[in-house]
N, C-alpha and C positions, 0 to 999 in steps of 0.2 A: 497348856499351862501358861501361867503367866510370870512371866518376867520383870523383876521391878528392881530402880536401882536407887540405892535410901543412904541418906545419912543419920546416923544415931552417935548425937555428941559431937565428937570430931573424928569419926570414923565414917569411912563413907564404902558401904556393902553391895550387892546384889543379891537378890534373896527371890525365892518362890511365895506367889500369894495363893493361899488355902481358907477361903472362905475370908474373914477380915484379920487373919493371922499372914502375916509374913518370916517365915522360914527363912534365916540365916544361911546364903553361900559364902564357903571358902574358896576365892576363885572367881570366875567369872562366864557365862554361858557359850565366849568363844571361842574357847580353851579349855581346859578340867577341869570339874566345881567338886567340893564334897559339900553335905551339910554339916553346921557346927554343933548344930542339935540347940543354936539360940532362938527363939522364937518371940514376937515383937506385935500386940496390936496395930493393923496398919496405920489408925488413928495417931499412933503417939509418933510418928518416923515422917522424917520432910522428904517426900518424893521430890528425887532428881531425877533432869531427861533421861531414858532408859538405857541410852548408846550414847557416845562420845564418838562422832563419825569421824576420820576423815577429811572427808567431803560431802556435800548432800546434792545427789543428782539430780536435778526436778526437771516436769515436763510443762511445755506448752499445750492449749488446745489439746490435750487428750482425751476429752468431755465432747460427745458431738452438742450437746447444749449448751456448751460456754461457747465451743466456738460459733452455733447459732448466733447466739445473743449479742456477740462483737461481729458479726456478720462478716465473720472471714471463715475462708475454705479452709478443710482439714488438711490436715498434713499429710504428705504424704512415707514419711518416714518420720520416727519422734524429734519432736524438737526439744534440744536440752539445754540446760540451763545451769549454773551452778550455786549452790550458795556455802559462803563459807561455814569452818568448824566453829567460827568467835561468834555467830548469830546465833547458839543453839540455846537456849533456856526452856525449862522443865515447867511442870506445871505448878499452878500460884504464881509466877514469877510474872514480872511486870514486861509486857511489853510497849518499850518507850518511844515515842513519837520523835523526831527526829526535826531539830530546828530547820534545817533545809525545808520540809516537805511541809506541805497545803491537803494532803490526801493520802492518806494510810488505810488499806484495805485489808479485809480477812478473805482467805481463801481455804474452805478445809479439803482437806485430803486425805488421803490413805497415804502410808507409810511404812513404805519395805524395809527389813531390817535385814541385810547381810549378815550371813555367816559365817564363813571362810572365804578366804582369797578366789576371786569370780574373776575370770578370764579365757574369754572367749568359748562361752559355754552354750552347746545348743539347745533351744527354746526345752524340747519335751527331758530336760535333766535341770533346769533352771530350779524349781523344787527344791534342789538337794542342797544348793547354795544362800537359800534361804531360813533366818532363823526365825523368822516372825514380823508380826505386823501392827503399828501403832497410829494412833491419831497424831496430824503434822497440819499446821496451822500456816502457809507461805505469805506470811504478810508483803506489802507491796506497796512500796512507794509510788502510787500510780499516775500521778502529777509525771514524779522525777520517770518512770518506766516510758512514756510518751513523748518526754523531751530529750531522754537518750538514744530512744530506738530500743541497744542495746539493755540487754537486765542486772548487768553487776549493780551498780548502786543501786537502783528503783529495792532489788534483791538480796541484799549483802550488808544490809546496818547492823549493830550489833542488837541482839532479841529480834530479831526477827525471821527466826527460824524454831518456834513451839514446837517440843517434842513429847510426848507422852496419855497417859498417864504412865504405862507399861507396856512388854511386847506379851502379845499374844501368839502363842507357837500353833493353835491345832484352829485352823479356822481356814477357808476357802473361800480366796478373795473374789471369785467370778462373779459375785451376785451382792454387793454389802449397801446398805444403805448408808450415803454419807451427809452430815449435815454439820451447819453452822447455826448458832444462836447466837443473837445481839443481844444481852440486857434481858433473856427469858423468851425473844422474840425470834420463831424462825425464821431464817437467812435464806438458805442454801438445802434442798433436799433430793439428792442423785443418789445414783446405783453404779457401783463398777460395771453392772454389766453396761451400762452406755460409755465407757472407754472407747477409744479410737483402736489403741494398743491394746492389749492385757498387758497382766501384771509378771508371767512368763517370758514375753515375748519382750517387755522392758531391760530384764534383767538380761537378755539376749542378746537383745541388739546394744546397752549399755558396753556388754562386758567386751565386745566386739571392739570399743573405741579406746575404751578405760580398765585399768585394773580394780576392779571392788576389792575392800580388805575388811573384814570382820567389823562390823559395826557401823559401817558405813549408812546411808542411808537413800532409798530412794522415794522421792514423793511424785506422787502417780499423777498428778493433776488433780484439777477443780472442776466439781460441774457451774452449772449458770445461776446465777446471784451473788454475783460478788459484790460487794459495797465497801463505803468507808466507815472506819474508826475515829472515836474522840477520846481527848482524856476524861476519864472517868467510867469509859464501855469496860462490862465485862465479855470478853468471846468466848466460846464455848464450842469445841469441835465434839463430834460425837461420831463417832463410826460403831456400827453394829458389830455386835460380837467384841469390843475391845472394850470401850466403856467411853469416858467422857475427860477430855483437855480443857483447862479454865485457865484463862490468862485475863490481867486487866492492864487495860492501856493508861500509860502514865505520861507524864513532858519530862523533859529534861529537867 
């Protein structure tokens, strides 16, 4: 099913999408929900990010084709990353170019969506701590990511962390196609199966270091095509089976 999190008015819901009908929760998917029995064209309702994480875990080089293409060797354990909860914007929302930076990049991704409190859980049960899976956009200050080394700032502006459209619960990530569009123009076209990691084995070895709490997020990597952003691109992440993230970049 799909999981989508909407404001109508000044009320802000999570609700089940049923064809182009979205279904009113009382409640929330990581915790008790009922229905209210309100039901809502998805047309008229402003989708917000799907989860409110946390934290958002992300990986380096988890793509053996990104890390081709930067012509560094794979990892041999994941490389993580962090970005904060203040970067997270939903889909339509603007994401802003940031006066510092000379190069701002799209990276799409796949996007695990915790379900309950994850701690130190082993890989063949990792499943059970998972509530679903969304399109995640890790934008990148790629200038600032070279002259730091480190990723907090390159990583950590505020919108720069696309979440959405919604979570998908019944899908199997071993095989998805992921893609990015510039402006209608493909970008980026990979498969989870070319991961370094899987998507089991993340939630694993993540929960080994960190406590996951419900809603959290984990973004799996990029494959190879990554490029830069101008004011005025629309992005477009699309992972199969989930649907399609649009975000347009803006200046301050």
């Amino acid at each position: 099913m799909k999981v989508v999190r909407f404001r109508k008015k000044n009320s802000i819901r999570y609700g089940i999408i049923e064809g182009v009908i979205v279904n009113e929760l009382e409640g929330d998917p990581f915790t008790r929900y009922q229905f209210t029995g309100k039901k809502y064209p998805l047309e008229e309702l402003t989708i917000l990010s799907p989860c409110q994480p946390s934290k958002i875990v992300a990986l380096g080089l988890n793509y053996r084709s990104h890390a081709k293409e930067l012509k560094m060797k794979l990892p041999e354990d994941p490389m993580l990353f962090l970005k904060p909860s203040t970067a997270v914007i939903g889909p339509d929302e603007n994401i802003v170019y940031p006066a510092m930076s000379r190069r701002v990049d799209y990276e799409a991704e796949l996007g695990v969506v915790i379900a309950k409190e994850t701690r130190c859980v082993p890989e063949n049960r990792a499943g059970e701590y998972i509530l679903g899976y969304t399109c995640f956009n890790d934008v990148t200050a790629r200038d600032l990511q070279g002259k730091d080394i480190q990723f907090t700032r390159a990583k950590g502006f505020d919108t720069f962390a696309p979440i959405g459209p919604w979570i998908e619960t019944e899908l199997n990530p071993a095989d998805l196609k992921v893609e990015s569009w510039l402006n209608g123009e493909l970008k980026q076209s990979g498969t989870t199966a070319d991961m370094v990691f899987s998507v089991f084995r993340l939630v694993s070895f993540i929960s080994e270091v960190m406590t996951l709490l419900p809603g959290d997020l984990i973004a799996t990597g990029t494959p190879s095509g990554i490029g830069p952003m101008k004011a005025g691109d629309v992005i477009e992440i699309v992972v199969e089976g989930i649907g399609t993230l649009r975000n347009q970049v803006s200046k301050l």
